[in-house]
C-alpha positions as CSV (number, residue, x, y, z in Angstrom):
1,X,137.3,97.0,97.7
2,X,135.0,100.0,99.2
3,X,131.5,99.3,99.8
4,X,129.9,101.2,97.7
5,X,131.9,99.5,94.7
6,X,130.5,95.9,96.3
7,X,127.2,97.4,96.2
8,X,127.3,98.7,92.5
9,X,128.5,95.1,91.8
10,X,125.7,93.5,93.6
11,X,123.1,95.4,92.3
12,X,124.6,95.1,88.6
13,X,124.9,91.1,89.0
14,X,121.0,90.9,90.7
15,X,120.2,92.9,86.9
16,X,121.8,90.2,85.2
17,X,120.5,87.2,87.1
18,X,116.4,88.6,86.9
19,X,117.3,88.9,83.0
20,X,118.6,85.4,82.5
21,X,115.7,84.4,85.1
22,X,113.2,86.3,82.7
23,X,114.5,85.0,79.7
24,X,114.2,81.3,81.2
25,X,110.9,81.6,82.4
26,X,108.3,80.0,79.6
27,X,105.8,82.7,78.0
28,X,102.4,81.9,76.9
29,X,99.8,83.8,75.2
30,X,97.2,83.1,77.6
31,X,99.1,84.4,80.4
32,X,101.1,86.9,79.3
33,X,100.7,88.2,75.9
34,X,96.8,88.2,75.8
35,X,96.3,90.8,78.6
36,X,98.5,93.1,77.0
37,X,96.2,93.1,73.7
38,X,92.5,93.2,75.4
39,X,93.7,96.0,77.0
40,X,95.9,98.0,74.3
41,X,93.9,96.8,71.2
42,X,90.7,94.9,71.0
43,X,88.7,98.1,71.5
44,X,89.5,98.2,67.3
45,X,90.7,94.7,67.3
46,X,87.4,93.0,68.2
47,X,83.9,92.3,68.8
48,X,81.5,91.8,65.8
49,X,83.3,93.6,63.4
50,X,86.9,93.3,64.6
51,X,89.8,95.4,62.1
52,X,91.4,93.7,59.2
53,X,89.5,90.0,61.0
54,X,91.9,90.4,63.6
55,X,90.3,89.8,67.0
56,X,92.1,90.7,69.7
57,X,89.9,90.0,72.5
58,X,89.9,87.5,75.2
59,X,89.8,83.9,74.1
60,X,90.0,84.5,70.2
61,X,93.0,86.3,69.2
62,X,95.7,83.0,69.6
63,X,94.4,81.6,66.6
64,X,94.1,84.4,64.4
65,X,97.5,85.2,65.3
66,X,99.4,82.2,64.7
67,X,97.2,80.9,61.9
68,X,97.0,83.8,59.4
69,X,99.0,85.8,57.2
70,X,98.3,89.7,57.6
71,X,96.3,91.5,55.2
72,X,98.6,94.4,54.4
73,X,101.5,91.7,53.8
74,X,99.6,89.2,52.6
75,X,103.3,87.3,52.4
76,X,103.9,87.8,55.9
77,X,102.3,85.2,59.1
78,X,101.0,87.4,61.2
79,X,103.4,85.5,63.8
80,X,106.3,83.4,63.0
81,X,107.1,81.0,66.2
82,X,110.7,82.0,67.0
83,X,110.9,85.0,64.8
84,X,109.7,88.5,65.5
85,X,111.1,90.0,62.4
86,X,109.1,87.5,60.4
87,X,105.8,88.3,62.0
88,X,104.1,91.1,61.0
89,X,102.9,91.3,64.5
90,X,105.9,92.2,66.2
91,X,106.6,94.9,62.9
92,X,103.7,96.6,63.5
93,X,103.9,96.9,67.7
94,X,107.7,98.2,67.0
95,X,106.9,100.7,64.9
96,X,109.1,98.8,62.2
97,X,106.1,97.8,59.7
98,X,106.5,99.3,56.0
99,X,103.4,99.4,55.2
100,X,100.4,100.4,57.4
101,X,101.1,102.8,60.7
102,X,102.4,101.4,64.2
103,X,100.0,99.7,66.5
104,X,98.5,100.4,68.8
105,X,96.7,103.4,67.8
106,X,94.5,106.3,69.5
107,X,93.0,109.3,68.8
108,X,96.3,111.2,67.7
109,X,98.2,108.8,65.9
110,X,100.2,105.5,66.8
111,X,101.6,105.2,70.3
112,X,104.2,102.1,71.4
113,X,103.3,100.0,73.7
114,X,105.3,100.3,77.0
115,X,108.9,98.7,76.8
116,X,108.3,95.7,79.0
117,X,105.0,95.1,77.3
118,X,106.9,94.8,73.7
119,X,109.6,93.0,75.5
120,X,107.0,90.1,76.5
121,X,105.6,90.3,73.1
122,X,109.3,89.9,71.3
123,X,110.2,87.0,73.9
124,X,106.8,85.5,73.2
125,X,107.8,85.2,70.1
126,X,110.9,83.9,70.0
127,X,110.2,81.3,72.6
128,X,107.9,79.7,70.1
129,X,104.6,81.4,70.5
130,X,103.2,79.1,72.8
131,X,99.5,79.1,73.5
């Protein structure tokens, strides 16, 4: 086998093992979904007057998340522990929501969060939701 042929093999199999390695690794909300939300959307999502009662910001949005049911779905938890398409959460931060417009938004419209952002959000998810 040629070298370079080895070296696309190694490089293809060190993709594979940091997925597996990323999908083992245990998410929590605290750690690694929370940052991405006080930065990307408690600016609307919090302080005194937080959108739709939805505070985002540090140390409060856990519980609003994974105890409430959202208020343009009202039949919808706003997460579902080990389903993103079952949380209105994860509909809205894909873009996939039917009612309402993608989050997060800005000043021209709706704008996705960056892939590995979502991805965290989606695996958060389906691991559970942990706190």
């Amino acid at each position: 086998m040629a070298r370079k042929d080895l070296l696309v093999i190694a490089t293809i199999g060190a993709a594979v093992a940091a997925l597996a390695v990323r999908a083992q690794t245990p998410l929590s909300y605290a750690k690694d979904v929370e940052p991405i939300f006080v930065k990307a959307c408690a600016n609307c999502h919090g302080g005194d007057n937080p959108k739709k009662g939805l505070d985002l910001s540090s140390g409060k949005g856990y519980a609003d998340l994974t105890q409430h049911k959202s208020q343009e779905s009202p039949l919808m938890a706003l997460v579902k522990p080990g389903d993103p398409a079952g949380s209105y959460l994860w509909l809205k931060v894909s873009h996939t929501a039917l009612e309402g417009r993608g989050m997060p938004r800005t000043l021209f419209g709706s704008k996705k969060l960056p892939q590995t952002e979502l991805d965290t959000v989606r695996d958060w998810i389906i691991q559970g939701a942990n706190p």
